[in-house]
C-alpha positions in Angstrom: 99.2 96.5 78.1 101.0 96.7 81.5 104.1 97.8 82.3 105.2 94.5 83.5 104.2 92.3 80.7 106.2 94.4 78.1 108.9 93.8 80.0 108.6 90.0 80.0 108.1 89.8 76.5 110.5 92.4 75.1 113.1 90.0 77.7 111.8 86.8 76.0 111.9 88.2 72.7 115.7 89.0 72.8 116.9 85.9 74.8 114.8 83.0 73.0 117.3 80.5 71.7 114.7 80.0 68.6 116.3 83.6 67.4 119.9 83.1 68.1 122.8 81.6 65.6 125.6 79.7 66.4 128.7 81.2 67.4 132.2 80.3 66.6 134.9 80.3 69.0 137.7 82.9 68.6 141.3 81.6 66.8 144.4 82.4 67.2 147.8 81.7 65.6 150.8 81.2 66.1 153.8 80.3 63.8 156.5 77.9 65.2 160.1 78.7 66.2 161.3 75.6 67.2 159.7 71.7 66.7 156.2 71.1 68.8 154.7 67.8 68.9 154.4 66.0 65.5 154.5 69.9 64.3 158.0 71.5 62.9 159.6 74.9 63.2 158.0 77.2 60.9 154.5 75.7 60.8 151.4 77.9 61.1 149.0 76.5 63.9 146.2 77.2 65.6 146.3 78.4 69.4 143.9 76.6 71.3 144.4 78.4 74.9 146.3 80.5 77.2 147.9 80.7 80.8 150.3 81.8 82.6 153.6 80.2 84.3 153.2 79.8 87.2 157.2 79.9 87.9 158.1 82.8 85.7 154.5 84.6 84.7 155.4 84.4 81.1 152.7 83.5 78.8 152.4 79.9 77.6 149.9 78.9 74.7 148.2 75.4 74.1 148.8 73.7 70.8 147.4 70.5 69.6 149.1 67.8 67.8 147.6 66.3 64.6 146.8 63.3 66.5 143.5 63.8 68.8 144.1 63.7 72.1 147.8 65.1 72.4 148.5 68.7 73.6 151.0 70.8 75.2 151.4 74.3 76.5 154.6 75.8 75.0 156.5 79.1 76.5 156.0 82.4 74.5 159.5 82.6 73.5 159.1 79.6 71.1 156.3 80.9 68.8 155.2 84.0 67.8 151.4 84.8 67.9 150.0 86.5 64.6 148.4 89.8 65.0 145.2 88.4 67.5 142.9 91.7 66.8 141.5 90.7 70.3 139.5 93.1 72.4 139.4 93.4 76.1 136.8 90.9 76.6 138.1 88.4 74.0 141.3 87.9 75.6 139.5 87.8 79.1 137.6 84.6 77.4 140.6 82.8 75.5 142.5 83.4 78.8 140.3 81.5 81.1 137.6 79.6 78.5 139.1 78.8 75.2 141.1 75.7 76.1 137.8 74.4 77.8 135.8 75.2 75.3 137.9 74.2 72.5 138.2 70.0 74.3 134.7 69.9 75.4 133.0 71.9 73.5 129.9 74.5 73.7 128.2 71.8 76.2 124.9 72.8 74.5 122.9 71.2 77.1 124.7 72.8 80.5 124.1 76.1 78.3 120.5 75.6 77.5 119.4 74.9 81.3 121.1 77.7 82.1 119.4 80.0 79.8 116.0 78.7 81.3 116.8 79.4 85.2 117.9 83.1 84.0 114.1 83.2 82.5 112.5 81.6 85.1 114.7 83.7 87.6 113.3 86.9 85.9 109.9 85.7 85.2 109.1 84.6 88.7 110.9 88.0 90.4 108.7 90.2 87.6 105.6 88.0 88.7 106.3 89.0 91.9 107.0 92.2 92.1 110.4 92.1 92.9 111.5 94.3 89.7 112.8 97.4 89.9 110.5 99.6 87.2 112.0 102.9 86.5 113.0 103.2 82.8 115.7 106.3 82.6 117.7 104.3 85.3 117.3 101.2 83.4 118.6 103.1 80.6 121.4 104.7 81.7 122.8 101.5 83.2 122.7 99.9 79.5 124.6 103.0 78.3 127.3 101.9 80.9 127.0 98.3 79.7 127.5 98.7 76.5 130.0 101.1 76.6 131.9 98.4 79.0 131.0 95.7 76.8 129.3 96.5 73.3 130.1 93.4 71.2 127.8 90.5 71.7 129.5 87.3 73.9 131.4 84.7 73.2 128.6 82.1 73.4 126.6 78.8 71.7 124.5 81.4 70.1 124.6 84.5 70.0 124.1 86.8 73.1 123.9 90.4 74.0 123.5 91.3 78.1 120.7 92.5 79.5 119.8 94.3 83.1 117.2 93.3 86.3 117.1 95.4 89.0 115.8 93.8 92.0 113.6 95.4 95.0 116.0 94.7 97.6 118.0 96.6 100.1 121.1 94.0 100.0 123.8 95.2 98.7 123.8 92.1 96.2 124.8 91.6 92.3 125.4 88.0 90.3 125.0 87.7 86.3 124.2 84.5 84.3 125.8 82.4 81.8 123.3 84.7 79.4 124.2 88.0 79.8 121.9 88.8 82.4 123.0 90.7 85.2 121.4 90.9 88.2 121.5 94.0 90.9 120.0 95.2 93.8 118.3 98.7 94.3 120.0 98.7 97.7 123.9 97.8 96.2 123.5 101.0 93.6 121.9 103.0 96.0 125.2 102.8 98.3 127.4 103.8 95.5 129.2 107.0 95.5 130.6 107.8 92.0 130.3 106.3 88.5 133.3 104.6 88.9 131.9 102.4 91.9 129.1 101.1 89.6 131.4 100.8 86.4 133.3 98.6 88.8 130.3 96.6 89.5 129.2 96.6 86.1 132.9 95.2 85.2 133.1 92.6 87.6 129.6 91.1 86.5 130.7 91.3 82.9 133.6 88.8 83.7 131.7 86.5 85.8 129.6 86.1 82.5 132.9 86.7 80.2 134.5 83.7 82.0 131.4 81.4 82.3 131.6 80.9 86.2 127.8 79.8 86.4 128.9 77.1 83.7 131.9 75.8 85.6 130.0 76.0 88.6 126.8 74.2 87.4 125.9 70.7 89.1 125.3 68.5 86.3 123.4 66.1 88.7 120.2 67.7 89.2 118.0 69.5 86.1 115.1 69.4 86.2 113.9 68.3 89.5 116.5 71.5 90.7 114.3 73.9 88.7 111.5 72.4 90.4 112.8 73.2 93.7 113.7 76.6 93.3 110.5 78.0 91.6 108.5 76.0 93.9 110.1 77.4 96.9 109.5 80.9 95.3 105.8 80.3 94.7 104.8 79.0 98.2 107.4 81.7 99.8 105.3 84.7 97.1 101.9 83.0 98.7 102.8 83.5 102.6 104.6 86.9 101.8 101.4 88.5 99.8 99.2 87.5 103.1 101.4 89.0 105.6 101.7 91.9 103.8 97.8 92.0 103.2 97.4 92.0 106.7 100.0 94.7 107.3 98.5 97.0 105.2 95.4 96.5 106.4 93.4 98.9 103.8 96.0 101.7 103.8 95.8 103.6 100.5 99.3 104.0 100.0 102.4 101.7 98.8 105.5 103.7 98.9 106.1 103.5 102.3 105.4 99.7 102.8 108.3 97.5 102.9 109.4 95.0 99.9 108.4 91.9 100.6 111.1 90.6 102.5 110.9 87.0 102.7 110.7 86.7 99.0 113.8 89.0 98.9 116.2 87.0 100.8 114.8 83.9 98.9 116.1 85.3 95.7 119.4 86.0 96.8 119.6 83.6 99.0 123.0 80.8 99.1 120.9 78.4 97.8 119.4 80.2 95.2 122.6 81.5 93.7 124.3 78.1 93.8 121.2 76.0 91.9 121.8 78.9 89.0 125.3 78.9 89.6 125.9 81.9 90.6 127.6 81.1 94.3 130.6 82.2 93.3 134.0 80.8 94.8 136.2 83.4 96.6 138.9 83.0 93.7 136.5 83.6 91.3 135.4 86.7 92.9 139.0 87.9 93.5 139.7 87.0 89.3 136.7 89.0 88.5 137.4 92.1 91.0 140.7 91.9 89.4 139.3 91.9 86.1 137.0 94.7 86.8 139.9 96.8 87.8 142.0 96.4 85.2 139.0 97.5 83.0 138.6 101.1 84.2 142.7 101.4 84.3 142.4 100.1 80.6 139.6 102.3 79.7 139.1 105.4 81.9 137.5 107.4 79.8 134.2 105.3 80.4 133.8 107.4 83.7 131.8 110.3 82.4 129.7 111.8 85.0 130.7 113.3 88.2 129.6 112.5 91.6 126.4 115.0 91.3 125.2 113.7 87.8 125.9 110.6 88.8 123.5 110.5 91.8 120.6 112.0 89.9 120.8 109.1 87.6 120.4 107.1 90.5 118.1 108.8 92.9 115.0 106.5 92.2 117.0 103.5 94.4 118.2 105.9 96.8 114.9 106.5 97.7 113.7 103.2 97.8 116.2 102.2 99.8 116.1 104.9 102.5 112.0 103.7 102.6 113.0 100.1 103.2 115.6 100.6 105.6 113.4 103.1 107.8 110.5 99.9 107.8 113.5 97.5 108.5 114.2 100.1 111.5 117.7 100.7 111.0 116.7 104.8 111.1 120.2 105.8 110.8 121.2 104.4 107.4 117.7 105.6 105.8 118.3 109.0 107.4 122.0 109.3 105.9 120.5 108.2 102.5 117.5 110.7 102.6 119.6 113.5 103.6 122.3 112.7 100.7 119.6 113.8 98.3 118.1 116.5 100.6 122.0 118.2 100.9 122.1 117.6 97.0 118.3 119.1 96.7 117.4 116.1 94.9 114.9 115.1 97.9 111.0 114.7 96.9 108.1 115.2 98.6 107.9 111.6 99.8 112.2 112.2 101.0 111.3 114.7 102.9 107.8 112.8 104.4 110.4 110.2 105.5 113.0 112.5 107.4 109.7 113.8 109.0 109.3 109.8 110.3 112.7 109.4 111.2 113.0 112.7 112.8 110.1 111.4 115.0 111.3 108.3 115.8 114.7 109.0 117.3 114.4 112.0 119.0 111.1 113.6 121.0 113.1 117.3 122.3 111.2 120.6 120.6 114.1 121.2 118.5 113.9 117.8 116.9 109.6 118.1 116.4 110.3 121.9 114.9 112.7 120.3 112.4 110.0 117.3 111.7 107.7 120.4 110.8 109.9 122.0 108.7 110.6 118.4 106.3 106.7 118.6 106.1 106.8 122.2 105.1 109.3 121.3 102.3 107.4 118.2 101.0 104.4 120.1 100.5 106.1 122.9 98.6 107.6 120.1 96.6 104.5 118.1 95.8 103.3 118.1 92.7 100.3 115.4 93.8 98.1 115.3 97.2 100.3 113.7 99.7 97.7 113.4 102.3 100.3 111.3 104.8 101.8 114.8 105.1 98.5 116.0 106.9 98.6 112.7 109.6 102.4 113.4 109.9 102.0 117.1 110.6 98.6 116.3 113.0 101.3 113.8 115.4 103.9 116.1 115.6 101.3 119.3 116.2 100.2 117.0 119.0 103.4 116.5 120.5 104.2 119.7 120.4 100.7 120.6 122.1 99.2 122.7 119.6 96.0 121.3 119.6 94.0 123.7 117.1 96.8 123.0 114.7 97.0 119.3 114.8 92.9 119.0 114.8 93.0 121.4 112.1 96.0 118.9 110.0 93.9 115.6 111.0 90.9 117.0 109.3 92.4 117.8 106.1 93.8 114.3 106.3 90.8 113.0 106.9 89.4 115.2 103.5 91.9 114.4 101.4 91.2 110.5 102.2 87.7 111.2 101.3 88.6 112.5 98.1 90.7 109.6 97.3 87.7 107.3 98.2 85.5 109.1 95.6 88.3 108.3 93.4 87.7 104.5 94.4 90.5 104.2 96.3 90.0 101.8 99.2 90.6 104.1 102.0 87.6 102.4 104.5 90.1 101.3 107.1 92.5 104.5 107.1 88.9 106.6 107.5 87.7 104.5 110.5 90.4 105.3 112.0 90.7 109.0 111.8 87.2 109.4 112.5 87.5 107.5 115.6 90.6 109.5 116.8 88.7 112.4 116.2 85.5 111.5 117.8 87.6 111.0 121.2 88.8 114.7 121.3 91.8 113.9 123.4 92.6 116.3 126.2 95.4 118.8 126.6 98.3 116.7 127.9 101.5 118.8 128.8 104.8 117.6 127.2 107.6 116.1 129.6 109.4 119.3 129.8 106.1 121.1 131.6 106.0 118.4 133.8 109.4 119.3 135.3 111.1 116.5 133.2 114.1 118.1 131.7 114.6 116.8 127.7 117.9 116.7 126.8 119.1 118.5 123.6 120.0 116.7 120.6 124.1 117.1 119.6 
């Protein structure tokens, strides 16, 4: 069975609402100092909310009368709250959703749609190739989740969160009213510490925590909004899979090829984020950033790993990254990322391939080709499987350099080593052509700029 498929069902399997119970809303009490309501002093009753005042700070609590329909928020020095046993997250919730929840209740309906659009939203990105696949990352970010959060949420039903890592370089993340949490390999990529993606981790919790896709859900469209989105999605996936046919053009490789953009923007797209809810308002960001913070000052000791460990774990969407940005031309951001892992000898055969390309891209001067060289040099001590791109690579930058014999002798064993993948079945036709034609032409000697009295300035 592929890869992809045991992810879609092992994700269906633990968010299908035909396996979840109902779940009750957290209590709190409170005994009475002084006469509430139709309530008198001395009375135990139950604590339907929280806030704050917004004159003095102090905490004021919600009671209701006996009579439906009658409620007041009374200051904190006329009650006295039994022991609540809360944990972080609980008191996050009856903070911002218990007096909501507790009038209204679970809207089952608002709840249910919302659960659909978080599978549909994974189905269609695992459908089309927009997951992330690389299972010790995946695992060590639920090791931070559930250290950051490890009961299940306060929900209709029960619910437990769960992880998508998107191919994307925007620095993007969102959750859903389900647990699931959505980031970008190009967001953990640019993190620096543990602490940066705890944060992250933190603030996505309390999006959920506080139900900001609920209150932000627009009750007037269901269905037909569904429609739309995954519709979108499908004819966007069509036009993207042709373009990038065409760009790869029988090339035997994939790791170098850029993720398919226009399906990438789609799915984080402003309009994407506010038909699931997840457009979130500039207070609710600051509440949740807030939130996050006061998390790791609560609990520090959930920042294990320093800055070294740390980046191992995440290497994999460094990597990626560093490949996307290079085919999205912005050479200076992949070569910062590719170097990060090269200074921290983390860099793999395929890094160092790409500092090769960048190297050749932004600079032409004999110091900068000799330093191309040496990235090649590296990658082929690090490679544990043929890399033939490393032969074409070396062949163009043997020819800049002039050394004929030595960049005839590098296109020929990329031209063997694509023969070998074709008796593999690989479809290397197109790739082969055009080797062999390059070959056939022989080019003649042509003197660099700096023989032709052109001076080359050095790099700084």
């Amino acid at each position: 069975m592929k890869t992809s498929n045991i992810f879609l069902i092992l994700f269906i399997f633990l968010f299908s609402p035909t396996i979840t119970q109902a779940q009750e809303t957290i209590e709190v009490y409170a005994k009475l100092l002084y006469p509430v309501l139709d309530h008198s002093a001395g009375d135990t009753v139950r604590v339907n909310g929280v806030k704050s005042n917004p004159t003095t700070g102090k905490k004021q609590y919600l009671i209701n009368s006996r009579i439906v329909g009658s409620s007041k928020y009374v200051n904190e020095d006329r009650l006295n709250i039994f022991d609540e046993n809360l944990d972080f997250w609980e008191r996050i919730w009856f903070e911002y959703r218990a007096e909501e929840v507790n009038k209204n209740g679970w809207e089952k309906d608002k709840r249910q749609e919302l659960h659909e659009d978080a599978i549909d939203y994974y189905s269609q990105a695992l459908a089309n190739n927009m997951v992330f696949q690389d299972d010790l990352l995946y695992d060590y970010l639920y090791q931070l989740l559930y250290h950051i959060h490890p009961t299940p949420l306060v929900k209709d039903k029960t619910t437990n969160f769960s992880l998508v890592i998107l191919n994307s370089t925007e620095p993007t993340s969102f959750a859903f009213d389900n647990g699931m949490i959505v980031l970008t390999a190009g967001l953990i990529a640019s993190t620096n510490s543990e602490e940066e993606l705890i944060n992250i981790l933190a603030q996505n919790v309390a999006h959920s925590v506080m139900e900001h896709n609920l209150v932000n859900l627009n009750r007037a469209i269901k269905q037909e909004r569904r429609a739309r989105i995954w519709g979108t999605v499908a004819a966007v996936a069509s036009a993207t899979a042709m373009a990038v046919d065409q760009a790869q053009n029988g090339t035997f490789h994939d790791y170098t090829l850029a993720a398919d953009l226009g399906l990438s923007v789609y799915f984080l797209s402003a309009g994407t984020l506010g038909n699931i809810g997840a457009q979130y308002t500039d207070l609710q960001k600051r509440t949740a950033k807030v939130i996050g913070e006061n998390y790791l000052k609560t609990y520090p000791e959930t920042v294990v790993l320093d800055d070294y460990s740390f980046t191992n774990q995440i290497a994999s969407t460094i990597s990626f990254t560093a490949w996307q940005e290079y085919h999205l031309k912005n050479y200076s951001y992949a070569q910062m990322l590719a170097q990060k892992l090269n200074t921290l000898n983390m860099a793999t055969d395929k890094d160092f391939l790409l500092l090769s390309k960048i190297q050749r891209k932004i600079s032409g001067d004999r110091n900068s080709n000799q330093l191309a060289l040496e990235y090649i040099e590296m990658a082929k001590k690090k490679s544990v499987n043929p890399l033939p791109e490393l032969y074409q690579e070396a062949g163009m930058i043997y020819t800049r350099l002039n050394e004929s014999e030595k960049a005839n002798e590098a296109f020929l064993k990329y031209r063997d080593e694509l023969m070998t993948l074709k008796a593999q079945g690989s479809q290397v036709e197109a790739e082969l052509d055009r080797i062999n034609q390059y070959l056939q032409r022989k080019p003649s000697r042509t003197p660099p700029l700096a023989e032709k009295g052109v001076e080359i300035p050095e790099e700084n």
